[in-house]
C-alpha positions in Angstrom: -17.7 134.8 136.2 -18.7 131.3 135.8 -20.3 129.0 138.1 -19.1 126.2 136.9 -15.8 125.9 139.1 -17.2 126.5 142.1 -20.0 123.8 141.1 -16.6 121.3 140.0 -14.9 122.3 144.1 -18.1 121.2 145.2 -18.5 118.3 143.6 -14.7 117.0 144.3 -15.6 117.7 148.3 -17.9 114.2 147.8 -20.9 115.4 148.7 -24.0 115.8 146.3 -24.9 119.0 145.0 -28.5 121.0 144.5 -28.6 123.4 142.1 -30.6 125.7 139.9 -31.3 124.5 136.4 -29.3 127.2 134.4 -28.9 126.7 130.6 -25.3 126.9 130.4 -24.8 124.6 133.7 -27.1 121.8 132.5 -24.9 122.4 128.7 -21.4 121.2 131.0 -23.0 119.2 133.6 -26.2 117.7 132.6 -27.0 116.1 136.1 -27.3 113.2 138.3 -24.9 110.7 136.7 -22.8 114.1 137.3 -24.0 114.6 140.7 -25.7 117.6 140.8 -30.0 117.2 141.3 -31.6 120.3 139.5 -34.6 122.2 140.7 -36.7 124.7 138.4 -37.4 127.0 141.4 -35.8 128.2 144.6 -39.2 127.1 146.2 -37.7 123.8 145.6 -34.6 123.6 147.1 -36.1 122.6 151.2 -38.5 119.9 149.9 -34.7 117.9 148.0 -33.1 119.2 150.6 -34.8 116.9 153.0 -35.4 114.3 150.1 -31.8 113.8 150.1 -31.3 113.4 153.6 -34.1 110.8 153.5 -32.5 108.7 150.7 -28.7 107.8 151.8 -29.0 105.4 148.9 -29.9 107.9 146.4 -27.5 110.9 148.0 -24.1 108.2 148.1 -24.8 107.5 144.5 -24.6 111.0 143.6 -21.7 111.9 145.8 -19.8 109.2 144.1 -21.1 110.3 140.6 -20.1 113.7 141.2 -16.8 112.7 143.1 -16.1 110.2 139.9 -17.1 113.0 137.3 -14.8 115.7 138.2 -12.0 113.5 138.8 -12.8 112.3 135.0 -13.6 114.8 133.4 -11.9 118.4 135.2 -8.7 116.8 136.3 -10.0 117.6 140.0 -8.8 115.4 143.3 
């Protein structure tokens, strides 16, 4: 099964997203004018965890982006 729903509920809760880079995810959303911050390893994931929390600026703009993306683009919200 694909991950790219869940990744689309996600996004339409407004919030912005961290993810794996996976081929086929980065192919149907390529990233953070999407919303979604890729890392290359799960080693990764605390350091933009806390990156994000740092940057309200940074994380708003891809909560909106991501919000704005599925709304446009998988009829979501």
């Amino acid at each position: 099964m694909s991950s790219i729903p869940y990744f689309c509920e996600f996004l339409a809760c407004g919030k912005a997203l961290i993810a794996t880079a996976l081929p086929g995810m980065i192919a149907v959303i390529p990233g953070e004018s999407q919303g979604i911050v890729y890392i290359s390893s799960v080693d990764q994931m605390p350091q933009e965890i806390v990156s994000l929390l740092k940057a309200d600026e940074r994380r708003q703009r891809l909560e909106q982006s991501g919000l704005n993306y599925v709304k446009q683009v998988h009829d979501y919200v």
